[in-house]
N, C-alpha and C positions, 0 to 999 in steps of 0.2 A: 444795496445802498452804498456801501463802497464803493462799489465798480464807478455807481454814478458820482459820486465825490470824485475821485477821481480821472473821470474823463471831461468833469468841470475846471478841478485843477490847469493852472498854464503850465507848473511845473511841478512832478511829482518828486518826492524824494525818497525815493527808497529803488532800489536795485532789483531788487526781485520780479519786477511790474514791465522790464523790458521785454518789448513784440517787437515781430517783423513790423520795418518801415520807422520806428520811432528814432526818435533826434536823441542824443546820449551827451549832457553837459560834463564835463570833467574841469571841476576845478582845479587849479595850479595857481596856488596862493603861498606867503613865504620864501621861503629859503628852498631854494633847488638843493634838495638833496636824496638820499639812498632813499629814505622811505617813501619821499615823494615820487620815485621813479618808481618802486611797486607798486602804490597805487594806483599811476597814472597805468601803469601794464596791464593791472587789474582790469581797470574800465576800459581798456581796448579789447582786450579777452571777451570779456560780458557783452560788448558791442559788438564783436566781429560773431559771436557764438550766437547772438538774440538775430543777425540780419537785420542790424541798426539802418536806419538810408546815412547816415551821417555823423561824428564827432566833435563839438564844441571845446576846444579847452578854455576853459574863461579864468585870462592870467591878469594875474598884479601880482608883480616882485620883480625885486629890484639886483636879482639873480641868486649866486651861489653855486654851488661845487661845480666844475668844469666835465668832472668824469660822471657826472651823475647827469648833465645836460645831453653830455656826447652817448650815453645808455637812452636817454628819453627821445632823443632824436632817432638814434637806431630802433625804437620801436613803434615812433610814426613814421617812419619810411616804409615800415612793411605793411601798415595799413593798405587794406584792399579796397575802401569806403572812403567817401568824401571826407579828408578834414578840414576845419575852420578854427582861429583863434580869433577867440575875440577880447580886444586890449581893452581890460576893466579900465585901467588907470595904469598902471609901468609894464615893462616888459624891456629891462633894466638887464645888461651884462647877456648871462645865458639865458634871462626870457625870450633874449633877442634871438639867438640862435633856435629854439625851440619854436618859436614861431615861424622860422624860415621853414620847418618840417612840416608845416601843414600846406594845403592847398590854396586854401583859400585865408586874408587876412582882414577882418574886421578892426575899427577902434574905435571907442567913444571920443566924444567931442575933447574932451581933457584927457590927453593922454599922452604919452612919447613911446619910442622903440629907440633901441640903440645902445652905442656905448658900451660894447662886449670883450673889453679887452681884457686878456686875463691877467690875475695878479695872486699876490699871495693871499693865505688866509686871512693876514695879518691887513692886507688894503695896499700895502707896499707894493711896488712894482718890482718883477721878477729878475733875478741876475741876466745881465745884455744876453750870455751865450745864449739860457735856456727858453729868455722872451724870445726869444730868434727864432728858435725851436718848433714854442708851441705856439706863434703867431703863424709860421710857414703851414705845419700843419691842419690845425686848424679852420687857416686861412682856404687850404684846399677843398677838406671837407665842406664849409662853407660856402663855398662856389659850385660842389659838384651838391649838395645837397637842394641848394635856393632854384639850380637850373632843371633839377628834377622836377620841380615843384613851380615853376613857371613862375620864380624870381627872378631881377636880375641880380646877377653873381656877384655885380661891383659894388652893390649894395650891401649883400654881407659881409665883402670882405672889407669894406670901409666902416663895417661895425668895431670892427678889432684893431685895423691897420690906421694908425693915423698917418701914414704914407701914402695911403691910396686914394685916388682920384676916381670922382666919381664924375661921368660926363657922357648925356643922351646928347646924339647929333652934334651939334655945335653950341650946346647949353653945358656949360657944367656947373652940377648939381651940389659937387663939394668936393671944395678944396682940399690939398695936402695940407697937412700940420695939424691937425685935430682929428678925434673920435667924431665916427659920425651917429647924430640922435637926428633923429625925424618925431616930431608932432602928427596930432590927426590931419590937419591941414595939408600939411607938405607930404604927409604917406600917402593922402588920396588925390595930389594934386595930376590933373591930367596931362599928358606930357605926349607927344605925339598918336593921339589918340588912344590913349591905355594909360592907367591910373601906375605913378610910380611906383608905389606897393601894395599899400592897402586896398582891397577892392572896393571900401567905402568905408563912411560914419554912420555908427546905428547909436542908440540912447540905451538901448540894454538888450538881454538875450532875445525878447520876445521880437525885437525889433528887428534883430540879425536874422532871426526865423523867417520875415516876410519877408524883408528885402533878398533874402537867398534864395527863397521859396523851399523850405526845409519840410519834408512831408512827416506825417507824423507827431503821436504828443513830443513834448519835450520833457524829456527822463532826467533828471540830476542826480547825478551819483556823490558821494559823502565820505572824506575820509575817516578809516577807525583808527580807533586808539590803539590799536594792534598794527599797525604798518610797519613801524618803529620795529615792535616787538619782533615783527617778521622779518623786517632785516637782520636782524641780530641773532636769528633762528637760524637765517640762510648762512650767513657769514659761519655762524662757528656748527655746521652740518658735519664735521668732519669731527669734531669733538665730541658733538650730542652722539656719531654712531660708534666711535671709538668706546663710551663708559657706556652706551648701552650694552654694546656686544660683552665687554667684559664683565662686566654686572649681572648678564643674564648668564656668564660661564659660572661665577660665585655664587649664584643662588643653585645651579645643578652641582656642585661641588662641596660645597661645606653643608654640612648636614646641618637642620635646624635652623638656620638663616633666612631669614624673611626678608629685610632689607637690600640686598643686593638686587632680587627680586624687583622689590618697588622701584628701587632708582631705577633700575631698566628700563620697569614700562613709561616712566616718569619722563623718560630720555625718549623713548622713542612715541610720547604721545606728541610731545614740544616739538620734534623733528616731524614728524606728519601734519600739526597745525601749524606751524611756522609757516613750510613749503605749500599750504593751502591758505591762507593769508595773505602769502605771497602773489599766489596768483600763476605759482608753479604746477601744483597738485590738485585733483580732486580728492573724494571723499574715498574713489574706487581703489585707490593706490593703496590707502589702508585695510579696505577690504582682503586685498588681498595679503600684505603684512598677517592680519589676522590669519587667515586661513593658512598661510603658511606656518603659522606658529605652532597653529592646532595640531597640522601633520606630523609636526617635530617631536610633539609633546605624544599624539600616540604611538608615532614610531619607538621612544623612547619607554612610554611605560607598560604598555603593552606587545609591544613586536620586538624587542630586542634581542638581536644577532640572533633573529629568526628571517626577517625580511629588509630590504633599503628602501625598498618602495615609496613609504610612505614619507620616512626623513629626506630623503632626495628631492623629491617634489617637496617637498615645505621648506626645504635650504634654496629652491629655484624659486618657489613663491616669495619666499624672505627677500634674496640679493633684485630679484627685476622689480618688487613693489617700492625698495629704496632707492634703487636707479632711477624707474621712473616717477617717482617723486621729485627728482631734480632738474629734469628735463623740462628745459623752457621752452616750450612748442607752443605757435600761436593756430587759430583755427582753422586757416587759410592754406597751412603746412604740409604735405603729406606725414601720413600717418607713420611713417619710417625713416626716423630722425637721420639729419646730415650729419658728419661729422665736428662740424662746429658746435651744435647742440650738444654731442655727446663727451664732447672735451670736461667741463664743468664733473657734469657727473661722475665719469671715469676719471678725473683727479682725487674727487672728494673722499668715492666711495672705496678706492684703492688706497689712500689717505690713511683710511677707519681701518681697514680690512688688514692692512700689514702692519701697524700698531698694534691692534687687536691680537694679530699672531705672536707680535712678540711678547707685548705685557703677559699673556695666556701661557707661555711657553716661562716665564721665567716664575709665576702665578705657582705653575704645576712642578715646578721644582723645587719649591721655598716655603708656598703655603703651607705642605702637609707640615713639615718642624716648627710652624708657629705654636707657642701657645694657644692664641686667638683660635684656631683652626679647632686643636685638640678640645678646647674646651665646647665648642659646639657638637661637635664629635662624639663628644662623651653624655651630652645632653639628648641626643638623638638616639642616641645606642641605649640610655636610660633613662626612658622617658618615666614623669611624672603621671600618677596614678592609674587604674585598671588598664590593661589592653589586651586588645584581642586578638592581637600577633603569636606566634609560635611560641607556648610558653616556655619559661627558661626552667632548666632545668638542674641542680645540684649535685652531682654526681661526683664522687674525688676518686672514684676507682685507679682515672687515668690521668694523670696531670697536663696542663694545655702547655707547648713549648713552641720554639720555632722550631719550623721542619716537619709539627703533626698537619695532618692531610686532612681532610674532610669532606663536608658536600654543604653549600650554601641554601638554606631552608626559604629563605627570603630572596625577592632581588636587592642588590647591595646598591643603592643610591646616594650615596656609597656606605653607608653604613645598613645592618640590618641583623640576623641571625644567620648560625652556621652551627652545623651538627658535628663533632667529634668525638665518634662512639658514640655510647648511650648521653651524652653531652650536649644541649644545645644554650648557644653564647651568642653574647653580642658582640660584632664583630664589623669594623671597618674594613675598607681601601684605604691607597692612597690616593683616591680621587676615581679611578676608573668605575664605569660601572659593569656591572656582574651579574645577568639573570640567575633566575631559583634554579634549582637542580646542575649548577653548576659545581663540578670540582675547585676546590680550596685549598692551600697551603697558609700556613701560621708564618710569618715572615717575622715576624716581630711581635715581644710583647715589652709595653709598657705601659708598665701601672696598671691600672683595671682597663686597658686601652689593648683589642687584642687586634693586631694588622694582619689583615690576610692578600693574597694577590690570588688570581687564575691557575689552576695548574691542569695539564692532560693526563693526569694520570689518574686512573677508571679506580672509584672508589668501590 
């Protein structure tokens, strides 16, 4: 019953429903900015992954961020499939530029293109040097972008350039001293046999579909309330792995601490759905995060400084499932990212990784003297009500000092039991961990707090 609802439908909205051949609409509405450039990535992914036959973006706005148009243009350029914009109503500043990215350009009867020149946030026009600048610039791309895409070039650059002269044959089209805007009328006016830009006037999506001969239903795809969210994932990537990493050192370090624990996973759930949101990551990258965790977690409470096996492969699971989490590969790609892909990555993630060393490093020198520390320390070493750990034992035959020797009854995570003489105590590190049957030394005592370290010498 749905299916048939749906292939009634002129235009379905939901994402999930895309097949080979279908027509994929992508709104581009508002303010051109970071989230709207993920979304827009997003719907190219889902269309280049589905073997969409085609692209619509269907724009009104009246532009926005400059660095957010020149990312959305870099990711219709690598489209491998037809695309098409069709001008709701404006395509104002950078819609203008964004449209030059596509193939093919439709507009309603009421509409304009143009007028791309860039300025400040504020609407102000930019200091002479730097409009110099990013007019030349820009201006390039613009002409090498529109020519790729079977514009002409004078057209984009006289969106920006109000010096630039636009002139077919012995017509010119427009003058210097003004930004150039084109209407529906004049974008599709035929000009030596070929429409100046626009390929025509449709009245709406359905219309573009026939006049283009677009095979296929036509799929609308929806922006989420999470786009936003996802850029603000992506941007601070480097900080979500920074207090994960260190977070998840404090929960294997401070005995009885739970929360450092949370925040970790808390950290790196936000950093796997951001980057999947984004339209960076799939589900599989976590998969494997996961599994690498797991290997960490057995090599650690079971295999320790018996085997590396298993913590090796789960520290190689860990670093490539957050690598490849950041890695913006589009379908079309090979499967063995370029160097330019891997830049992003390899900043973010070296970024986290040598923060991480150092907070960790100055962590494992300071922490153990905290109060804060001790007091969990001493919680863990005496615990509340019955247990079924090695029971303790009261013994005064032989007094506990620094310097008495022993054998660890428990593994020390870092806290646990330790046997001296007929004597078993509870007994910390200073962080390190220590399987059972290991030899012990008494390093320190304070208070009912007894410090032990590793020693070789055969009890």
């Amino acid at each position: 019953m749905l299916l048939c609802i749906a292939m009634l439908a002129p235009v379905v909205q939901a994402r999930e429903i895309i097949r080979k051949g279908d027509t994929v609409i992508i709104p581009l509405r508002g303010e051109v900015s970071p989230a709207l450039y993920l979304f827009l990535r997003r719907g190219i992914k889902l269309a280049e992954s589905a073997e969409a036959s085609a692209i619509v973006i269907e724009m009104n706005t009246y532009g926005g961020r400059l660095d957010s148009a020149e990312e959305i243009t870099g990711a219709l350029n690598r489209v491998t499939i037809p695309t098409y914009t069709f001008i709701d109503s404006n395509a104002g500043s950078a819609g203008a530029l964004i449209a030059l990215a596509t193939k093919h350009i439709y507009m309603a009867p009421v509409s304009a293109i143009g007028a791309a020149a860039p300025v400040l946030s504020t609407g102000q026009d930019l200091p002479e040097t730097e409009r110099d600048k990013t007019i030349s610039y820009f201006s390039a791309l613009v002409r090498s972008m529109a020519s790729r895409n079977g514009h002409n070039p004078d057209l984009g650059e006289a969106f920006m350039n109000k010096e630039k002269e636009v002139k077919i044959g012995d017509r010119v089209v427009h003058a210097k001293g003004s930004l150039l805007t084109l209407n529906a009328q004049e974008a599709s006016e035929m000009i030596n046999g070929r429409p100046l830009l626009a390929d025509g006037i449709a009245q709406s999506i359905d219309d573009l579909a026939k006049k283009a001969k677009l095979g296929g239903q036509l799929v609308r795809l929806q922006p989420t309330g999470f786009e936003q969210f996802a850029f603000w994932i992506t941007a601070l990537a480097p900080l979500l792995l920074l207090l994960g990493i260190v977070c998840a050192y404090l929960e294997f370090k401070i005995p009885g601490a739970t929360l450092p624990g949370v925040v970790a996973g808390i950290c790196f759930v936000l950093f796997f759905l951001g980057h999947y949101l984004a339209g960076l990551a799939g589900w599989e990258a976590a998969v494997f995060f996961v599994l690498g965790v797991t290997l960490v977690l057995i090599e650690v409470l079971f295999f320790a400084h018996s085997t590396i096996i298993f913590g090796v492969v789960g520290a190689f699971l860990i670093l490539a499932s957050l690598f490849w989490a950041m890695i913006d590969r589009y379908p079309d790609q090979p499967l063995v990212p370029s160097t330019k892909m891997l830049l992003v990555p390899m900043l973010n993630l070296s970024i986290a990784i040598i923060a991480s060393m150092i907070v960790i490093a100055l962590l494992a020198r300071y922490l153990p003297r905290t109060s804060f520390y001790r007091r969990f320390a001493l919680m863990a070493a005496n615990p509340s009500g019955p247990s079924f750990s090695a029971p303790r034992e009261f013994v005064t035959s032989r007094p506990i000092a620094p310097g008495t020797q022993g054998l660890a009854v428990t593994t020390l995570r870092p806290s646990g039991k330790g046997r001296f003489g007929d004597q078993v105590v509870d007994v910390v590190t200073a962080g390190e961990f220590i399987s059972a049957e290991t030899p012990i030394v008494v390093s320190e005592i304070d208070g009912m707090r007894v410090l032990v370290t590793r020693t070789q010498t055969s009890y």
